[in-house]
SEMARDO-273266 format. One record per residue (C-alpha): residue in three letters; z, y, x. Coordinates in steps of 0.5 Angstrom, whole numbers, plus 500, padded with zeros to 3 digits. Each point is the difference from the previous one (the first is absolute). Example, Ala and Ser with C-alpha at 12.3 -4.5 7.8 and 13.67 -1.06 7.14 Angstrom:
BEGIN
Ala516491525
Ser498507502
//
This chain:
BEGIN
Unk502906388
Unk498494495
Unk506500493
Unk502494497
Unk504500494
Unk503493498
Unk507497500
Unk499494505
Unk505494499
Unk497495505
Unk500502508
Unk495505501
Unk496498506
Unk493504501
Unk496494504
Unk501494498
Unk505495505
Unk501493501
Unk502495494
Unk507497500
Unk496493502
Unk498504506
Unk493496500
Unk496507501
Unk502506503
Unk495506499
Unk504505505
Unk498496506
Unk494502504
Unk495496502
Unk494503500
Unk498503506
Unk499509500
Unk494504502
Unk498503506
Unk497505497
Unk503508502
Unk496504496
Unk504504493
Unk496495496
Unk497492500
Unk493499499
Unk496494499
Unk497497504
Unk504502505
Unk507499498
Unk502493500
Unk504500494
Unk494503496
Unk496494503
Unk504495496
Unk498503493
Unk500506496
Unk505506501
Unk505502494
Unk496500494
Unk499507496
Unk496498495
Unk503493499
Unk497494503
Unk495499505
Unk493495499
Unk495499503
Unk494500496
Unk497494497
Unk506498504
Unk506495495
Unk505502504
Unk504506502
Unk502502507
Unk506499503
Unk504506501
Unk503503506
Unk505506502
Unk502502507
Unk507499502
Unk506501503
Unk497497507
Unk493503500
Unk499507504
Unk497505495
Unk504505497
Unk504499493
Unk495505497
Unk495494500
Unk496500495
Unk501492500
Unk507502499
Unk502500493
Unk504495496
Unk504499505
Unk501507499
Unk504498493
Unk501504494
Unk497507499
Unk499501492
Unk506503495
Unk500494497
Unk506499494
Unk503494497
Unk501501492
Unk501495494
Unk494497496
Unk500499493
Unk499492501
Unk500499508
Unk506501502
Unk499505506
Unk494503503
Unk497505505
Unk497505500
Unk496506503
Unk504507500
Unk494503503
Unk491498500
Unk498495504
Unk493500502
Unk496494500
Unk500496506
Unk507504503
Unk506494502
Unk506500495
Unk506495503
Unk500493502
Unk503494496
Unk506499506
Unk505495499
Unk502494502
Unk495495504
Unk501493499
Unk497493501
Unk497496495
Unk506496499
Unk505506498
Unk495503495
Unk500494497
Unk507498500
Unk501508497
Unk495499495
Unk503494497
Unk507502500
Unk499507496
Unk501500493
Unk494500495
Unk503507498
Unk501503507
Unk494504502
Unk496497507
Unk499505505
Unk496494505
Unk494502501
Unk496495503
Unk494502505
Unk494495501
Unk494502505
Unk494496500
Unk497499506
Unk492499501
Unk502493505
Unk504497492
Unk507503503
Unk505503496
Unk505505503
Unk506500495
Unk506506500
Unk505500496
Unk505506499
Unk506501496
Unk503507498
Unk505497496
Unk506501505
Unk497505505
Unk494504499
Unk497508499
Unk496502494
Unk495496499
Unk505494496
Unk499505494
Unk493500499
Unk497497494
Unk494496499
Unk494502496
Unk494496499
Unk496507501
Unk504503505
Unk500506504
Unk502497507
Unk497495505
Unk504495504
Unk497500508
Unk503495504
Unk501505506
Unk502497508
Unk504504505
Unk504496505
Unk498493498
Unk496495496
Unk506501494
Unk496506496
Unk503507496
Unk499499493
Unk497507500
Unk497503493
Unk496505498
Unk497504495
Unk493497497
Unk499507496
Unk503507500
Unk507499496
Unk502506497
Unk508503500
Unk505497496
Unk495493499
Unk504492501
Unk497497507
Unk498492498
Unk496496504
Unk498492498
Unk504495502
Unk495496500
Unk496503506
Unk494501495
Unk498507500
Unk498503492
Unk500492495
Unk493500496
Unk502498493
Unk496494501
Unk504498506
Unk507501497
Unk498495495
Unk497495505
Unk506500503
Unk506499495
Unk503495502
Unk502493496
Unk505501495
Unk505495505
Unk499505505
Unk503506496
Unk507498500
Unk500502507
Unk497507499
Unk502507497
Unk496504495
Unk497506503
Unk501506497
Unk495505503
Unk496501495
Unk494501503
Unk493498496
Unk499494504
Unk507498500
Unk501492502
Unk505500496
Unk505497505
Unk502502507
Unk497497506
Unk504492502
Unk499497506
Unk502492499
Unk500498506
Unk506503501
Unk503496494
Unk498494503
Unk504494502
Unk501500507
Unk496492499
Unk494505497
Unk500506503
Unk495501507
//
């Protein structure tokens, strides 16, 4: 059985649950099961792999010469195959000895108490999902010192839409709300979907990560910053106020944690 160590004060929820404005519940079932009957989905037979990639190994899939990455599908509480299905994996949940411990400069952190081998599913970012509206109106009411734990997904589609997710462990969530970013970090966010359209917010491991090692990834959704690109994308001084200094220490560190404006915004400006 998997070990977690930590004193959790928020409500401790492994999947994520319905925002208190009730726009999106990602416990409802909305996508139709399988009929497969085997032990273990394959494509292109299953349905569910039809609709994209199985769970990731080794992080996420691309198509090559392709600019975009398949979606992501696992079978689910409808589908006719086994639980030993091998498209069955975030929804399985934590599996690593993981420890919260407290960092020099960070406040909290994660990390692994046993190796990670690259490609191996380390625990979903679950909290609260909310609307656009409530995660805007949560943002704007913190504190500059209070930390944000909003994490706000953006997946592009190749017709020009974007899907927007926006979960919040601050009140109810698992483990993930104690990973810290990096700008080199040793995780990988995947959007990965089981029941519906609202995704897992699933991490990997993007390299082998040794006993003892903090868990990161990037806030931004960037994998590895490029010293040049870190430079590019600093922002305007007028912009600054609204950001915290990163202190991951990294080479190529940006210098300030990754912000998504819109959500400051005013409801007048805001999409």
């Amino acid at each position: 059985m998997p070990r977690l160590c930590l004193l959790f004060s928020p409500q401790y929820s492994p999947d994520s649950v319905a925002g208190a404005d009730g726009e999106i519940d990602p416990t409802e079932v909305t996508f139709p099961g399988c009929p497969c009957r085997s032990s273990s989905c394959v494509a292109p037979e299953c349905p569910c792999l039809r609709r994209g990639h199985s769970s990731p190994r080794a992080g996420p899939a691309r198509e090559h010469g392709q600019p975009f990455s398949r979606p992501v599908f696992e079978c689910n509480s409808l589908c006719g195959c086994g639980e030993e299905c091998q498209n069955r994996l975030v929804q399985r949940g934590l599996r690593l000895r993981l420890q919260v411990f407290r960092t020099p400069r960070k406040g909290w952190g994660l990390r692994a108490l046993e190796p990670v081998p690259r490609g191996a599913f380390v625990c979903e970012y679950a909290g609260e999902v909310l609307g656009f509206a409530e995660a805007r109106r949560r943002i704007r009411a913190q504190a500059p010192q209070e930390p944000n734990y909003i994490m706000a997904l953006r997946e592009h589609l190749h017709d020009g839409r974007v899907l927007e997710t926006f979960v919040d462990p601050t009140r109810v969530g698992n483990v993930g709300r104690f990973l810290n970013h990096s700008c080199e970090p040793n995780l990988v966010m995947v959007p990965v979907r089981v029941d519906s359209m609202v995704p897992k917010l699933a991490l990997f491991a993007a390299v082998d990560i040794a006993a003892g090692e903090e868990l990161s990834f990037d806030y931004s959704g960037r994998f590895h910053n490029l010293p040049e690109a870190s430079r590019e994308q600093k922002p305007p001084e007028e912009e600054n106020s609204l950001r915290k200094p990163c202190y991951c220490g990294s080479r190529t560190c940006a210098s300030f944690l990754p912000c998504d404006s819109s959500l400051f915004s005013t409801p007048e400006s805001s999409p």
